[in-house]
C-alpha positions in Angstrom: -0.3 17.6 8.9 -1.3 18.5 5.5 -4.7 16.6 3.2 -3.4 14.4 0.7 -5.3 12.1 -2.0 -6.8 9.2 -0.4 -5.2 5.8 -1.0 -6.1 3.9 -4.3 -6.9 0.9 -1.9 -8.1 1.3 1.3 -6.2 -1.2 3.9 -4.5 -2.2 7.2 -2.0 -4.1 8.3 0.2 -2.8 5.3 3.7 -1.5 5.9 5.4 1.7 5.3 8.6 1.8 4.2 10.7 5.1 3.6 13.2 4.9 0.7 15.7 7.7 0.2 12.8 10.5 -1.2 10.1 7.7 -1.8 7.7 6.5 0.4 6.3 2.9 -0.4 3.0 1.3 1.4 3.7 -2.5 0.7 0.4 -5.1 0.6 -2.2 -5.0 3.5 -5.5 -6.1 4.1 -8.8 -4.8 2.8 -12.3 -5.3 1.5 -12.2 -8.4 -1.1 -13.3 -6.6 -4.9 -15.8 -10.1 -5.5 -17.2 -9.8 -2.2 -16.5 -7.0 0.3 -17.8 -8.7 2.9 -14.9 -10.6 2.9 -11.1 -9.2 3.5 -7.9 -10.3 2.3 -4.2 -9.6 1.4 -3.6 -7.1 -1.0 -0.9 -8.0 -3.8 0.7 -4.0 -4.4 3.3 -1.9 -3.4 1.9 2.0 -3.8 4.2 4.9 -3.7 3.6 8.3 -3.0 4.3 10.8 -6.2 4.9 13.8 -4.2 5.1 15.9 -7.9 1.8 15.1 -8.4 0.6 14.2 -4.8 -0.9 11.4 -5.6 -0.8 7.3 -4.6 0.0 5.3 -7.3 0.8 1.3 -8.3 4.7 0.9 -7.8 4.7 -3.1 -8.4 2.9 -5.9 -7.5 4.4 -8.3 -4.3 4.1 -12.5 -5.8 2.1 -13.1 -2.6 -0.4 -10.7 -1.6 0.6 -10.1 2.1 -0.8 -8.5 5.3 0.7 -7.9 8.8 4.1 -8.3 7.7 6.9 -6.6 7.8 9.7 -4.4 5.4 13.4 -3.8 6.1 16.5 -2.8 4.4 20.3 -3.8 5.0 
């Protein structure tokens, strides 16, 4: 295990998907930015720049999602 930067947007129920030499962490669930009392579905897909170690915004998803699942054919 190695320390990496912490996610720009802390969530669960997000998926991980492994692409080739990218990894993607598509939509989740966390703390609501108008009221954090209150969690919903988050509406990104963040890839990890391993260059720069970093998180960072790949795209936006149409639907913000959460406990859902990625696959490829």
């Amino acid at each position: 295990w190695i320390n990496i930067e912490p996610l720009r947007v802390p969530r669960c129920f997000a998926t991980f998907y492994v692409m080739f030499d990218s990894l993607y962490l598509i939509g989740g669930a966390g703390k609501s930015l108008k009221n954090p009392a209150i969690t919903e579905s988050i509406d990104t897909i963040d890839v990890w720049d391993a260059e720069l170690r970093v998180w960072r915004e790949f795209s936006k998803i149409t639907i913000a999602r959460h406990n859902h699942s990625t696959s490829s054919i």
